[in-house]
N, C-alpha and C positions, 0 to 999 in steps of 0.2 A: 480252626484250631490255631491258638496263638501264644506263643512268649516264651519264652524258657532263652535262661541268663545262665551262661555254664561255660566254662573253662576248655581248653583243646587238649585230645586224651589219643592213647593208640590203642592198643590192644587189648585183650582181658587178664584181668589180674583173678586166680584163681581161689577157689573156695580153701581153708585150710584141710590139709587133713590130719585125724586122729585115730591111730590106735588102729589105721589103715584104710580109716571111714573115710570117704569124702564128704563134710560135714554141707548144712546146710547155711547159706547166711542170713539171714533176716533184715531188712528191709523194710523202715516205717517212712510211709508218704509224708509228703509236704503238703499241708493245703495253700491252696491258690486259688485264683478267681480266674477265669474266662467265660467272658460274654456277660458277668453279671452272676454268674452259680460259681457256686464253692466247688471243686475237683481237687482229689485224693492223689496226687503225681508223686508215682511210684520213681520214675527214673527221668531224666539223668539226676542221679544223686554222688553226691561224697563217696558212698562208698561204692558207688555203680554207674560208669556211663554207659557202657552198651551192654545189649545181652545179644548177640547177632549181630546182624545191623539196626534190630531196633534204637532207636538212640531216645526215646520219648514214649511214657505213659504214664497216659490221664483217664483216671476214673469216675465219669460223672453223677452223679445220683446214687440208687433212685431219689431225686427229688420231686416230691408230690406237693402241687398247688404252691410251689416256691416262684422266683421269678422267672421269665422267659430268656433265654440264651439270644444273644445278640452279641455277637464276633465281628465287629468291625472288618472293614475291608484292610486289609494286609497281606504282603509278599511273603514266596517261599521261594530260596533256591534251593537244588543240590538232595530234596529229598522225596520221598513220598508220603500226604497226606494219608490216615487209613481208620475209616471210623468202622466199628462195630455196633450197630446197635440193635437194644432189647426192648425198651421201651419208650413212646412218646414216635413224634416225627420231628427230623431238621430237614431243613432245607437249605440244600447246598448255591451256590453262586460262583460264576469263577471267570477270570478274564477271557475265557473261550467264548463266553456263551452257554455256559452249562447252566441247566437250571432243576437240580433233581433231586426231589422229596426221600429222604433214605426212611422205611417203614424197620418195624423190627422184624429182624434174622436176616436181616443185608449188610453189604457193605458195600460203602463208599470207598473209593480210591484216585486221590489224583498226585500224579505225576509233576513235579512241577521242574524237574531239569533246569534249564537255563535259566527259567525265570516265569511267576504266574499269583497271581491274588486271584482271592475268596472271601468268601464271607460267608456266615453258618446264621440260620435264625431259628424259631420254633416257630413250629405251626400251629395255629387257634385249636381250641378246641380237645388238646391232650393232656390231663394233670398231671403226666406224670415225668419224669425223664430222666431214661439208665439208659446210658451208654459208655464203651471203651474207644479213646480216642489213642492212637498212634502214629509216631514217624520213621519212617524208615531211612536209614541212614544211604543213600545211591552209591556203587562203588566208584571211585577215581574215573575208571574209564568211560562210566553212564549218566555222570554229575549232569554234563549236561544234551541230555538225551530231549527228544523233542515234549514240551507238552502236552498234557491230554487226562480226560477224566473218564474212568471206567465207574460202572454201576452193577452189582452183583445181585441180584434178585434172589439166585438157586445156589445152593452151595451145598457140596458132600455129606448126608446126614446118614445116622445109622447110630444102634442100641447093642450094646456089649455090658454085660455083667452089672446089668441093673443102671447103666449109667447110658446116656442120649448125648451120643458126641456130632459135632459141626464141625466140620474142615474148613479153615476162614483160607488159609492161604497156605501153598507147599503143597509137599506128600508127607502122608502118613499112612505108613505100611502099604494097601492096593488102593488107598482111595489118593485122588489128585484130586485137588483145586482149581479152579480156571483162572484165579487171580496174578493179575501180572507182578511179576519180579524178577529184580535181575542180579541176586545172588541168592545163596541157598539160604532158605528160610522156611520157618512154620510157625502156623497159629491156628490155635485149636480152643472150643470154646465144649464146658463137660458140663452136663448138668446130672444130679444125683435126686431121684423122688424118695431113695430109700435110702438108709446106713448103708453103707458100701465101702469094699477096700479095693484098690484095684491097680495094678501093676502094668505098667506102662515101660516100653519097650523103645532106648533112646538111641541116637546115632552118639557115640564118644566124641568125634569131631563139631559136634555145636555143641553152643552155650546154651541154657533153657532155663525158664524162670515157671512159677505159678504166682498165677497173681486171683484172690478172693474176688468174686464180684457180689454174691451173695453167701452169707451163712459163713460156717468153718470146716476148715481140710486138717488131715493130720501128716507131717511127716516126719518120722524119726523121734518121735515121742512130744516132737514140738506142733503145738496148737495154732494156727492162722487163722484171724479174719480180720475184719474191720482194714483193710485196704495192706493188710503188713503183705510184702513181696518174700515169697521163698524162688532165693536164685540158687540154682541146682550147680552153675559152674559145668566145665565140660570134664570128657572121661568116663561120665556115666554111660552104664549099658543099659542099667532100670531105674525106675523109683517107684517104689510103691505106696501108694496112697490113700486114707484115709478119708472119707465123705462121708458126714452128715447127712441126713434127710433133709433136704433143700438146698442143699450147696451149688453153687455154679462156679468155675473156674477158668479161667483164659489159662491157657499155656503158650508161652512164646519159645521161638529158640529159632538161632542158624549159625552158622560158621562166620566165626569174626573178620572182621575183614580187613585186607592182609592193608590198610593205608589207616595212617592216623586219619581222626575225623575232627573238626571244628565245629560247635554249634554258639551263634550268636543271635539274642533274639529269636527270630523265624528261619533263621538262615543257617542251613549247612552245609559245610563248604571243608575243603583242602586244604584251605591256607587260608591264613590273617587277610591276605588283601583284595581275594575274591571276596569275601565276606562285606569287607567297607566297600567295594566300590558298588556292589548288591545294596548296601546300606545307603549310598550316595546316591545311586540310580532312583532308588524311590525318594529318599527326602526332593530330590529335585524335579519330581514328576518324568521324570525320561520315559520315553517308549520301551527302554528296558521291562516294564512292567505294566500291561497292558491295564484299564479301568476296569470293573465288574459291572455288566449291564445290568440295569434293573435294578441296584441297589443307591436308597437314599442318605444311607449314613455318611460317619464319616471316615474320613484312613484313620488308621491307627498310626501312632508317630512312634518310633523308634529312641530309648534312652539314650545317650551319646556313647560312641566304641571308647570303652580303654583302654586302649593302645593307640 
């Protein structure tokens, strides 16, 4: 997972309201390239940089018989990498030693704290490839927590009101996730085989978004699909939901986090100067950031800081 060019931001600026409503905002992706495929990147945008501590989301596909994803090797500090995926296989890579095929309804998760490169490829033999890629923003005091790459095979699954929900990470209502984190957070992936409405039950203290990954959702008379993000904003107790037959949806949300965040490049950070010298450690090859075994490409080089 790589690149995103965005400005240093604090806290959440909230949804308007009207007439008592807490309205919803709407939110059209940017396309962008990584690895070689087109992705629908929902945030950080203009009008939105975090929703939690998410601070990054990329929506890939489904692309069928398109090119093969090739993610040069590149650094992360300060966050967590966090893939969902539905269809195709990547293979992951990482300056640990990781070397782990993510199938669909797993998740990838690596840690990269102080400091860690990766690299993402496809694997032969799959035409197809949907997946949701995200970063998690680490708070001030976990920025820089040790390295390490987790692999989720099993995760929370169960059927309510016509709809088949997955627990990617957090609580929702009795079910837990086993996904590591280290502020409050949730993501949740809904899939609809039928029309369905269905009314979802929120903590007021986090932010939360819906983001389309198939089909369209309905909220509040407004119609989403094709990659547009509905951010809910915090305060809500419900939201009730519209589903198509065939819709699948990611929901994201956690409580903002109480320090401004930095994203440059691959790199999030606290402040201006961890950022460059993250950015100076690797243009210079330092041990700061270890090589990725196994992989022949090349690094990705980093555009110059402005500042």
């Amino acid at each position: 997972m790589s690149e995103v060019q965005a400005q240093f931001y604090g806290g959440p600026k909230e949804c308007p309201i009207e007439n008592g409503r807490i309205q919803v905002q709407r939110i059209s992706p940017k396309i962008s390239d990584v690895g070689g495929i087109p992705v629908a990147r929902a945030i950080p945008q203009k009008e939105r940089r975090l929703i939690g501590p998410w601070c990054f989301l990329d929506h890939i596909g489904p692309v069928t018989n398109g090119p093969e994803l090739n993610v040069s090797q590149h650094p992360h500090i300060g966050l967590q990498t966090f893939t969902w995926m539905l269809e195709g296989e990547i293979m992951h890579k990482d300056s640990l030693g990781s070397a782990q095929v993510i199938r669909p309804k797993q998740v990838n998760l690596m840690t990269a704290g102080h400091g860690i490169a990766h690299t993402e490829e496809s694997v032969a033999g799959h035409s197809t490839l949907h997946a949701a890629q995200l970063w998690i923003a680490l708070p001030l005091e976990h920025k820089d927590t040790s390295q390490r790459f987790d692999h989720y095979p099993e995760l929370p699954t169960w059927h309510n009101a016509g709809v088949d929900f997955t627990l990617l990470i957090g609580r929702w209502q009795q079910q837990q996730a086993p996904t590591l984190h280290f502020s409050p957070i949730v993501a949740m992936d809904l899939f609809a085989a039928e029309n369905t409405e269905l009314t979802l039950t929120l903590d007021p203290s986090f932010e939360y978004a819906l983001m389309p990954l198939e089909g369209f959702f309905r909220i509040d008379d407004q119609s989403f699909n094709d990659n547009d993000l509905a951010y809910l904003g915090m305060l809500r107790e419900s939201v009730t939901v519209e589903l198509d037959a065939g819709c699948r949806i990611l929901l994201i949300g956690g409580a903002p986090l109480a320090d401004p965040v930095s994203i440059w490049w691959n790199f999030v950070g606290h402040s201006k100067d961890e950022i460059a010298k993250a950015q100076a450690d690797w243009e210079a090859h330092s041990t700061h950031f270890d090589t990725v075994p196994g992989y022949n490409g090349k690094r990705l080089v980093p555009p110059p800081i402005p500042w």
